[in-house]
KENUMI-60599 format. One record per residue (C-alpha): residue number from 1; x, z, y. Coordinates in pm, 1 decimal, m for minus. Example, Ala and Ser with C-alpha at 12.3 -4.5 7.8 and 13.67 -1.06 7.14 Angstrom:
BEGIN
   n       xx       zz       yy
   1   1230.0    780.0   m450.0
   2   1367.0    714.0   m106.0
END
This chain:
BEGIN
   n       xx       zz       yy
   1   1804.9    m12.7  m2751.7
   2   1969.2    359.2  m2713.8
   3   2153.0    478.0  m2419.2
   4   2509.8    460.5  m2614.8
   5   2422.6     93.5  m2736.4
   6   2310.8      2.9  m2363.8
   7   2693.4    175.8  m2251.9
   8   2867.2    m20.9  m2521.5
   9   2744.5   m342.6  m2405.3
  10   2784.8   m250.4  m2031.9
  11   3185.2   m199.6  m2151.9
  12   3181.2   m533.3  m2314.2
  13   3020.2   m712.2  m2041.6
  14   3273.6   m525.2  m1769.5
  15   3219.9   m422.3  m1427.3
  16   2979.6   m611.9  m1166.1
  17   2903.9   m593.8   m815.6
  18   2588.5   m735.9   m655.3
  19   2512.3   m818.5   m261.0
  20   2240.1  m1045.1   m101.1
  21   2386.9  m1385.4    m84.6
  22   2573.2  m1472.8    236.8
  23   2321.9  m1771.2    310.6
  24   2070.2  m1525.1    348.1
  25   2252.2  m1284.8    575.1
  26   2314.0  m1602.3    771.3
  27   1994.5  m1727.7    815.5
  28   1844.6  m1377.6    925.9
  29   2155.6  m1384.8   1178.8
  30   2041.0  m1704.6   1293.0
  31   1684.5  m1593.8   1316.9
  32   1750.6  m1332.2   1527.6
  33   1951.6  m1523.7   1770.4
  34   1675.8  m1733.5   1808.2
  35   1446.4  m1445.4   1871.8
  36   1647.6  m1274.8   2101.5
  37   1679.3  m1630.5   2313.4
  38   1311.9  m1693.1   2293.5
  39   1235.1  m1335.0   2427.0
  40   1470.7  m1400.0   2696.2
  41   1323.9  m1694.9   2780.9
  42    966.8  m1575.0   2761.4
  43   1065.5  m1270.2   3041.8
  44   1195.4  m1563.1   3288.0
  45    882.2  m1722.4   3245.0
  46    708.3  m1417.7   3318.3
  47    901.0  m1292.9   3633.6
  48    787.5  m1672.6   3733.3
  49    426.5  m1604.2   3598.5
  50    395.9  m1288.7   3828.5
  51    523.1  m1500.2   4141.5
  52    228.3  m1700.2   4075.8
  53    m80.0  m1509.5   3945.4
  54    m78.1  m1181.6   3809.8
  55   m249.7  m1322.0   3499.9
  56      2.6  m1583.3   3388.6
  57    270.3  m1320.8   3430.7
  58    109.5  m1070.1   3211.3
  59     20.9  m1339.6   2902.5
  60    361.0  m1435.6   2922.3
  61    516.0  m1106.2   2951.7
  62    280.7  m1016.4   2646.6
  63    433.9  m1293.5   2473.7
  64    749.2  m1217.2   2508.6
  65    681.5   m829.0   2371.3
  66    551.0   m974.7   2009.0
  67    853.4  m1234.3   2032.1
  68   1098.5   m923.4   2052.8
  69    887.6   m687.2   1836.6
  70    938.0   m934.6   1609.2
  71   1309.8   m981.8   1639.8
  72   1305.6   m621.8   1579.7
  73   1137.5   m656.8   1231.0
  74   1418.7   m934.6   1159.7
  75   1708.6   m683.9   1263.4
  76   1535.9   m423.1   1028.7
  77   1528.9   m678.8    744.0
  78   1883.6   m800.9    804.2
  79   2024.3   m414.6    807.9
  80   1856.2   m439.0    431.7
  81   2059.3   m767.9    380.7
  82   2354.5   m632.6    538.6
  83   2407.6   m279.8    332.8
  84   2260.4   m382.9     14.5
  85   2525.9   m311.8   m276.2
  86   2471.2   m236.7   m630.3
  87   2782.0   m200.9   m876.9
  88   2748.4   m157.4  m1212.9
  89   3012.6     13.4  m1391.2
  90   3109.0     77.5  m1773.1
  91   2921.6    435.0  m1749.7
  92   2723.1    423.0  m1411.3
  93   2559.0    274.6  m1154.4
  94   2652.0    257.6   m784.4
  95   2328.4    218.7   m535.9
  96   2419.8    138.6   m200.9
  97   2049.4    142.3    m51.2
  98   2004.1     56.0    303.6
  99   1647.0    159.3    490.2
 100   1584.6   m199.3    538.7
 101   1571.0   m321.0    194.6
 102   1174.2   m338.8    215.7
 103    988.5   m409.7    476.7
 104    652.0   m216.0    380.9
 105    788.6    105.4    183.3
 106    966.0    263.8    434.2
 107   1221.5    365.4    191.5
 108   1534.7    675.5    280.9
 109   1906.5    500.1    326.0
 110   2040.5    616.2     23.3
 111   2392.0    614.8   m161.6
 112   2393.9    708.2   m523.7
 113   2614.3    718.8   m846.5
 114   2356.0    749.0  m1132.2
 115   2500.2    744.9  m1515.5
 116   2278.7    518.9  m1758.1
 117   2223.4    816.0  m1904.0
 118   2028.0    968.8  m1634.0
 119   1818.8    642.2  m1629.7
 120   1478.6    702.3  m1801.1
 121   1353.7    302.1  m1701.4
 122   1314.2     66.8  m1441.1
 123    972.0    m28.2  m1325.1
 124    854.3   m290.4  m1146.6
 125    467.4   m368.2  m1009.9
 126    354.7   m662.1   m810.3
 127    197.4   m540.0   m444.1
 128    m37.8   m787.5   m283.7
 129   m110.2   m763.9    123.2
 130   m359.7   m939.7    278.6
 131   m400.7   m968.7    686.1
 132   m556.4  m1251.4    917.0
 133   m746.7  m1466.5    598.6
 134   m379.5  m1425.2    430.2
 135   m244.1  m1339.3    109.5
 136    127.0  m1236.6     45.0
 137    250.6  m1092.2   m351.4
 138    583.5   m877.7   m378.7
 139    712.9   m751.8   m637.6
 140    900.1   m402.5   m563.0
 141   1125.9   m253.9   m847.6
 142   1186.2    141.0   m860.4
 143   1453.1    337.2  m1108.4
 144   1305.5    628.7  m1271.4
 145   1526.6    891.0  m1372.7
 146   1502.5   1111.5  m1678.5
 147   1389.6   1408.8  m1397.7
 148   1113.9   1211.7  m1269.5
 149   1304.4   1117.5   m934.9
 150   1178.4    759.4   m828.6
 151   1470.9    589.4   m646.2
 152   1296.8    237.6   m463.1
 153   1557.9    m40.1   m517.9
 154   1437.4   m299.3   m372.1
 155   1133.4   m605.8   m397.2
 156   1117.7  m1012.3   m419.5
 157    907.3  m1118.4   m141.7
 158    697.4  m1460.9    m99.7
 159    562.3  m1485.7   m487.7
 160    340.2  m1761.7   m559.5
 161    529.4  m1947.7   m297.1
 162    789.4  m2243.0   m238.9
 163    992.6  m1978.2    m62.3
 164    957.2  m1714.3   m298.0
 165   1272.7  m1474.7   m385.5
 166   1399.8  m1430.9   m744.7
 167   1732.4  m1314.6   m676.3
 168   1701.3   m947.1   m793.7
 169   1589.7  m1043.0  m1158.5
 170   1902.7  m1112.5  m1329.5
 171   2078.0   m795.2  m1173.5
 172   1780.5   m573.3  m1285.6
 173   1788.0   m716.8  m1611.0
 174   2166.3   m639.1  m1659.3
 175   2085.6   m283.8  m1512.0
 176   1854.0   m185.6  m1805.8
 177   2033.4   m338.6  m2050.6
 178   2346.1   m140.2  m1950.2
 179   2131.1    175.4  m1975.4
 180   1965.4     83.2  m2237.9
 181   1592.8    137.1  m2107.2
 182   1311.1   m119.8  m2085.9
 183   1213.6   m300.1  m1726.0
 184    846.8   m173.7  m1726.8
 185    549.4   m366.0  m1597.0
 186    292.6   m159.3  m1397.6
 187     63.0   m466.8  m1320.2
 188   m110.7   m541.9   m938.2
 189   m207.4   m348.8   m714.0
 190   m308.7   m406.3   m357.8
 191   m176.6   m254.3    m24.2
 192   m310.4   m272.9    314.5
 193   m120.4   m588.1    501.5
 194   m172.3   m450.4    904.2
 195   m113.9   m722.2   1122.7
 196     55.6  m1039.2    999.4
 197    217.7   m824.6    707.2
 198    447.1   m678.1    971.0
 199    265.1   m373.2   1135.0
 200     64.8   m167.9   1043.0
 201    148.5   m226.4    678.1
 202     86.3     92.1    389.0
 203    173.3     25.7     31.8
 204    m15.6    177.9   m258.8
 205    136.4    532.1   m396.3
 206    336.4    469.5   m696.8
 207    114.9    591.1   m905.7
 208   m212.6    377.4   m822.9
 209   m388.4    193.1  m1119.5
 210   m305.1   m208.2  m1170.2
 211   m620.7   m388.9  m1022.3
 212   m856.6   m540.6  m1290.9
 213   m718.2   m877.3  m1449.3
 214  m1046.1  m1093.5  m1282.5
 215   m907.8   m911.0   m901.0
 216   m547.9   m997.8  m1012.5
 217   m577.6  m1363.0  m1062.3
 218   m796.9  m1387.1   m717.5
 219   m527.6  m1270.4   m542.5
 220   m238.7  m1489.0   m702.7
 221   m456.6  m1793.2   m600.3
 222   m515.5  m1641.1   m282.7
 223   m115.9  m1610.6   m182.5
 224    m74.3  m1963.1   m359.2
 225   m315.4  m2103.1   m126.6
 226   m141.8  m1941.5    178.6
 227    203.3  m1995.2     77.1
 228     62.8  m2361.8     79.8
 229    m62.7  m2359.6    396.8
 230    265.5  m2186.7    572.8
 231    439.7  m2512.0    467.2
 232    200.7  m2731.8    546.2
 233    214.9  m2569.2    928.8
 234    623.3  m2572.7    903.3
 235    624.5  m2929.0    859.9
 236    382.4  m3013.2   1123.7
 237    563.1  m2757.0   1373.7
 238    908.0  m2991.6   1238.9
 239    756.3  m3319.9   1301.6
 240    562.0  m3270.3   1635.7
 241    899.8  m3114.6   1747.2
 242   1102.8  m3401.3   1668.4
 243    839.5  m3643.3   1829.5
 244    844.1  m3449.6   2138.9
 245   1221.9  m3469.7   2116.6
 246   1232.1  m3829.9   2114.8
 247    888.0  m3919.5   2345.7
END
């Protein structure tokens, strides 16, 4: 498809504006309420630890730094939720691109009118992170324009899971149609997953080589398995809570 048919279809098909669904933005809300409690909690049980033995106080106070460290992380990923705004117009595209919207890129804020024209493709690659025994897939999608500028719009997170996202596929789809370019595969590759997938992450350059197809399927299994196994401890956290709740 040329660039003139992809803007005559964008005309037909009319304007369009596309945010992260408010369920989302409420849940990470919610999460980080929780957080914030928890930590809360976790330093009164620590000035009470101290009172006690110097030990207990310092476990608990330790716990209650990795509960807020990781209310931070929540914050950052709801900031992504939050300012995440793409509008696609009869002759352009308006990216509003919060820091946030990954969580392992690192990604610039960024706020951009780009015309189809300028678009030379959108690319998308699948990222897999291992950490602890663990396996998680992403799949992070980047605009190329016809300079060579990479602009990182955004990634699905939890592939190969029950609670994996999908929700940027139909608006990336409509994107490339609109500027007439194709949604390029760049295969696997595999990034460093730090600590839980939350620090000490790095993700590949853009450029790396896709992983061999033998490595690739390894690591699909891999994050099927573990996506498995989060459930399978989410359900057991559910039930042993509600049996303490009623013992």
């Amino acid at each position: 498809m040329s660039t003139a048919e992809g803007a005559a279809g964008a005309a037909r098909r009319g304007p369009r504006t596309f945010r992260t669904p408010l369920w989302m933005r409420v849940f990470s809300v919610i999460g980080i309420g929780i957080l914030i409690l928890t930590t809360a909690i976790m330093i009164g049980a620590a000035y009470l630890g101290f009172r006690l033995q110097w030990g207990l106080g310092l476990f608990m106070l330790a716990i209650a730094g990795f509960i807020g460290a990781l209310a931070g992380y929540v914050w950052r990923d709801l900031r992504g939720k939050l300012g995440l705004r793409v509008v696609l117009g009869p002759d352009a595209v308006t990216l509003d691109l919060p820091s946030g919207r990954s969580l392992i890129h690192r990604p610039p804020a960024q706020h951009l009118t780009i015309p189809y024209a300028d678009i030379a493709a959108i690319e998308s690659r699948y990222e897999a992170y291992g950490s602890l025994g663990m396996e998680m897939m992403q799949r992070a999608y980047v605009l190329r324009r016809k300079s060579g500028a990479l602009v990182f719009l955004f990634e699905e997170r939890a592939l190969a899971t029950g609670m994996a996202s999908t929700m940027f596929a139909d608006i990336v789809a409509d994107l490339a149609a609109r500027a007439g370019v194709t949604v390029r595969d760049l295969g696997t590759v595999e990034g460093k997953g730090g600590f839980l997938g939350v620090w000490g992450t790095h993700a590949p350059d853009w450029s790396a080589p896709a992983l061999s197809m033998a490595r690739q399927l390894r690591l699909w299994r891999h994050a099927a398995s573990t996506g498995t196994l989060t459930m399978s401890l989410v359900i057991l956290i559910v039930l042993i809570m509600r049996y303490l709740g009623t013992g």
